[in-house]
N, C-alpha and C positions, 0 to 999 in steps of 0.2 A: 678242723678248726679254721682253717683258711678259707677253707670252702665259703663258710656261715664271712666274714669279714669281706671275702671278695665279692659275695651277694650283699653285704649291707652296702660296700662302695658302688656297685653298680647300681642299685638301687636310687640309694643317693642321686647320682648321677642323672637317671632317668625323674626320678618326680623332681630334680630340680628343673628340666628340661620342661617338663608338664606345667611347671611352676611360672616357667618364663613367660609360658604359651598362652595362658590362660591369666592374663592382667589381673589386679584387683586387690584389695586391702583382705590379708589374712587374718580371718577369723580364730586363726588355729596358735596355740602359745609360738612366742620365739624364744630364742635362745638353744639351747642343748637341746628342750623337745621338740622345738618344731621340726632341726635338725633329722631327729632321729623317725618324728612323722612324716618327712619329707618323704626320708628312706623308705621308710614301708609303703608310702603313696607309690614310690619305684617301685616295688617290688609287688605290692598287690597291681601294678598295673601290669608289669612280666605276665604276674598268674595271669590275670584277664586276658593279654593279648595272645596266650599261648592257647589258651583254649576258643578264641576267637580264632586265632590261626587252622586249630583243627578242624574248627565247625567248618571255615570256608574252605579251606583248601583238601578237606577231608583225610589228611594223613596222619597216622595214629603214631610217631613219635615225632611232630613236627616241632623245632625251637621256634618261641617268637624272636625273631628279630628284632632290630633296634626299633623299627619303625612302629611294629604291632605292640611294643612293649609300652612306648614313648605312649600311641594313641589309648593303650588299656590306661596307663595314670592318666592321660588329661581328661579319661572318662572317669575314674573314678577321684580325681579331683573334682570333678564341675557336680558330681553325686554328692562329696564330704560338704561340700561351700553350700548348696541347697539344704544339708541335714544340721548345718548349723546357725 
């Protein structure tokens, strides 16, 4: 159970970083949801940078770091802001 809480705050944390990076009027609801799409913006960008991490650095349990994680949201932010 904490697991899942300690990934929504990290999450959080990272697509709000993504969020900062990437200027521009949000297209996406505010309030509670944008909140909690923030989150997931973090966290599917985690996924992405972890599997970005493996492709390049070729290591088959590598963690993304802050930085691959940070770079996977503000890619799949600038993909959400095109798709809407």
């Amino acid at each position: 159970m904490f697991h899942i809480i300690g990934q929504l705050f990290v999450g959080l944390i990272i697509g709000a970083i993504a969020r900062f990076l990437i200027p521009g009027k949000e297209p996406i609801a505010a309030g509670l949801l944008g909140w909690l799409i923030t989150a997931l913006i973090g966290m599917g960008g985690s996924f992405i940078g972890t599997l970005g991490g493996k492709v390049i650095f070729g290591k088959e349990k590598y963690a993304a770091g802050w930085l691959m994680s940070i770079l996977g949201a503000v890619v799949l932010l600038a993909i959400v802001r095109m798709l809407t």
